[in-house]
VEXDREN-710737 format. One record per atom (N, C-alpha, C): residue in three letters; x, y, z. Coordinates in steps of 0.001 Angstrom, whole numbers, plus 500000, padded with zeros to 6 digits. Example, Ala and Ser with C-alpha at 12.3 -4.5 7.8 and 13.67 -1.06 7.14 Angstrom:
<rs>
ALA513190494310507800 ALA512300495500507800 ALA513200496700507800 SER512850497750507080 SER513670498940507140 SER512900500030507870 
</rs>
This chain:
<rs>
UNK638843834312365236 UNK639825833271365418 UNK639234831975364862 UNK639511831271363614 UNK639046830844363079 UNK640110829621363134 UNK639310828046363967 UNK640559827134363871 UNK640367825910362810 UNK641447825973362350 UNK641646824921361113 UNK641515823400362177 UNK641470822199360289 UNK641332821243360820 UNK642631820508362114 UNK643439821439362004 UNK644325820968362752 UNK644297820969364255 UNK643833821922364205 UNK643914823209365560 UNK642711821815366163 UNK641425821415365261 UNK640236820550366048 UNK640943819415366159 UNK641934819157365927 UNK642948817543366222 UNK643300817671367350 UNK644303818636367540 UNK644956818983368552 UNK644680819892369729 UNK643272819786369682 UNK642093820631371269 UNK642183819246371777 UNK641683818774371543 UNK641569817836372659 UNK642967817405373592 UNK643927817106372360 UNK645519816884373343 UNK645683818080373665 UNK645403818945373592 UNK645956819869374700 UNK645146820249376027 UNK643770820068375881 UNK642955820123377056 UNK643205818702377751 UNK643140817839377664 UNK644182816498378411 UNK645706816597378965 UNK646071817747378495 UNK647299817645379081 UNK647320818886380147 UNK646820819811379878 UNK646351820507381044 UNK645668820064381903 UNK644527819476381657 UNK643721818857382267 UNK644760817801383473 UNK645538816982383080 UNK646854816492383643 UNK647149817211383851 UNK648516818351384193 UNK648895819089384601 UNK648301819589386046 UNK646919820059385407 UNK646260820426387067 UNK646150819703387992 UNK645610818299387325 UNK644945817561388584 UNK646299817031389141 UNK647470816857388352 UNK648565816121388721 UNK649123817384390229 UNK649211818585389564 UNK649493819895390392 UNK648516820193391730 UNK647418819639391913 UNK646148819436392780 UNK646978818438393730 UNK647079817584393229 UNK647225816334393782 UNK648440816227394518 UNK649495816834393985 UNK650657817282394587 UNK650713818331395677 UNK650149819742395499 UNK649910820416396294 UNK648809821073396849 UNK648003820462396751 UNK646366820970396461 UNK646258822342395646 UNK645251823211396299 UNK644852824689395718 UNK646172824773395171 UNK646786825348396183 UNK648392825893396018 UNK648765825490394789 UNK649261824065394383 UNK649646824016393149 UNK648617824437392271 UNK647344824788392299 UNK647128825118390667 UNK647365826449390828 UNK647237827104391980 UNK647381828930391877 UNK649097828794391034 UNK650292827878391441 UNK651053828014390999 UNK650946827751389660 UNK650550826649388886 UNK650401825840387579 UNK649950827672387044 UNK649421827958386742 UNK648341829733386805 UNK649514830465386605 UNK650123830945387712 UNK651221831581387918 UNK652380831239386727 UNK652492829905386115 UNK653252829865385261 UNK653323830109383963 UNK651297829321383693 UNK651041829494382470 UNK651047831213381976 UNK650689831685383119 UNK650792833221383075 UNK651843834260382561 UNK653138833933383443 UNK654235834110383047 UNK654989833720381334 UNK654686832625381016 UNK654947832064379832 UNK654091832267378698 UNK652919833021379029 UNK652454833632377714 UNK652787835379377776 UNK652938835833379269 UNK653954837274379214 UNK654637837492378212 UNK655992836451378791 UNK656813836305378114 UNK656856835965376392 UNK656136835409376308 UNK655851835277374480 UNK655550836792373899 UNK654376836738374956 UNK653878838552374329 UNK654722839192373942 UNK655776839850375230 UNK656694840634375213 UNK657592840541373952 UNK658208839465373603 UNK658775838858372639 UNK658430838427371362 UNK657231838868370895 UNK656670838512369930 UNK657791839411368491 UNK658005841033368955 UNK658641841401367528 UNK660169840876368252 UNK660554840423368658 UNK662160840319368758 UNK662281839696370278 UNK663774840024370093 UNK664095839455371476 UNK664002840687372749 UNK664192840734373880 UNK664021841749374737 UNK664745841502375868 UNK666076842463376389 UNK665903842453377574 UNK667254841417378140 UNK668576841479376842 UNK669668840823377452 UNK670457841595376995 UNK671911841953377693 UNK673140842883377877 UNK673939842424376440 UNK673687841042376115 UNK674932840062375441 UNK673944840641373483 UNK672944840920373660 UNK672027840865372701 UNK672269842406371831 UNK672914843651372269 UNK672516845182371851 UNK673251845325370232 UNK673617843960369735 UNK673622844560368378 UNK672566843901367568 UNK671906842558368413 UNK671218842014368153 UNK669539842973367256 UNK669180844018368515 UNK668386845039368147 UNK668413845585366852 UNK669583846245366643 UNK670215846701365491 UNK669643846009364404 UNK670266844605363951 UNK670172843516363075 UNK668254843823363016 UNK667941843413363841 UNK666246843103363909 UNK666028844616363093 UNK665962845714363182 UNK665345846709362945 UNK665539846867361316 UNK667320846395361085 UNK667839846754359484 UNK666660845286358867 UNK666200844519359730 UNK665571843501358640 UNK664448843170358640 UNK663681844750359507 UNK662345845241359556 UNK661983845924358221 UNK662955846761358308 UNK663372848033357196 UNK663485847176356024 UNK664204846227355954 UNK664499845764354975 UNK663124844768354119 UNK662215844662354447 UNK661604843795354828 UNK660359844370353434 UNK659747843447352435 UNK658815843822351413 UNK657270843850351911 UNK656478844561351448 UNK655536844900351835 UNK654395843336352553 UNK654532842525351500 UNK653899840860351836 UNK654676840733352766 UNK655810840644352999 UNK656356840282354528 UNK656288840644355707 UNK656116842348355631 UNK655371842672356680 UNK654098842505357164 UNK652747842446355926 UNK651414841950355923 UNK651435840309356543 UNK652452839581356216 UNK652754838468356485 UNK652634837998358082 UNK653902838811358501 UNK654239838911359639 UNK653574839825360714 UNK652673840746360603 UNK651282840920361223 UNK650376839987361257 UNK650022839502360215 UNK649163838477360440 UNK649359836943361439 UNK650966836661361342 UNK651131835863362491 UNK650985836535363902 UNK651449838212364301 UNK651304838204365256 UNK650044838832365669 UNK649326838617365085 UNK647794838774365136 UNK647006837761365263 UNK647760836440364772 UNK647092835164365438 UNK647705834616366740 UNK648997835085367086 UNK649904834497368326 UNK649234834974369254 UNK648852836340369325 UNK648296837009369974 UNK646627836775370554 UNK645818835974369785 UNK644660835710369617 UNK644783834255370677 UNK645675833330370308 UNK645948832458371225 UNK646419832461372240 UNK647124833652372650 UNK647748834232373551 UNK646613834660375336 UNK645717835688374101 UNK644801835442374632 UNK644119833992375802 UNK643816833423375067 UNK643122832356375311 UNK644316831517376848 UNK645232831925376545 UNK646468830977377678 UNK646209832141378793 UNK645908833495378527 UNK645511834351379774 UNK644482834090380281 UNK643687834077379945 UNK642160833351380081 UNK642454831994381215 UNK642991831165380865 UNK643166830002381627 UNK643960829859382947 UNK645021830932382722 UNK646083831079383918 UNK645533831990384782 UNK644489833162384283 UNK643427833733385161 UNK642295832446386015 UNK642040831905385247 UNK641558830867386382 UNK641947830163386949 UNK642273829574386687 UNK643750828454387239 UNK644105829359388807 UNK644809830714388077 UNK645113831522389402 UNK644103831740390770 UNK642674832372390009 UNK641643832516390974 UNK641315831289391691 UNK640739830349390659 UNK640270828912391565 UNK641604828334392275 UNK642607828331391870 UNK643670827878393402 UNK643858828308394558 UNK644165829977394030 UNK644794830657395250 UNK643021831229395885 UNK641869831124395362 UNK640873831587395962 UNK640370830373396868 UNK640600829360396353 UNK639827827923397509 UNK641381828218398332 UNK642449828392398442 UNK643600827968399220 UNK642960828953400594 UNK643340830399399662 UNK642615831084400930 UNK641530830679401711 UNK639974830255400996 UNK639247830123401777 UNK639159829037402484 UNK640100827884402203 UNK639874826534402706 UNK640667827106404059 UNK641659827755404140 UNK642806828114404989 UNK642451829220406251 UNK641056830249405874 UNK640668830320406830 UNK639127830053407435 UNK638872828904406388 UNK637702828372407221 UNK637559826912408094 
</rs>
């Protein structure tokens, strides 16, 4: 995972805004809110996962599938190499948001518990 000059611009605003996020989520609900803050970031990189080749998982959507598959098929060899390679980097970052919502989760809901029965 190799990050461009961009990606080193924009580490820092994003560890500041998490960084906010938590303490703001601390501060609001102690432990509790960051096990929740965790709980979300968690959910919201699920959800990307899941969704990475298409959409998934609505009644209003079943020709939608269809469409996606004819323009898989349809699709030239660079475009598919293409389009692996993004979800081979989404995925790589993806990573990294599990990583965080795993802690986030442990250090909240693990001090909540122990503050709660000690």
């Amino acid at each position: 995972m190799r990050m461009t000059r961009v990606d080193w611009f924009l580490l820092p605003i994003l560890v500041a805004a998490l960084a906010g996020i938590a303490f703001g989520a601390f501060l609001l609900a102690g432990f509790l809110g960051l096990g929740v803050v965790g709980l979300i970031i968690g959910v919201m990189a699920l959800r990307i996962e899941l969704e990475k080749d298409g959409a998934v998982s609505n009644v209003m959507t079943t020709s939608l599938y269809a469409d996606q598959m004819k323009a898989r098929e349809n699709m030239t060899r660079a475009e598919r190499a293409e389009r692996h390679a993004e979800s081979v980097t989404l995925l790589k970052w993806l990573f990294v948001a599990k990583v965080v919502s795993a802690g986030l989760i442990i250090l909240g809901f693990g001090f909540f518990v122990l503050f709660q029965l000690g």
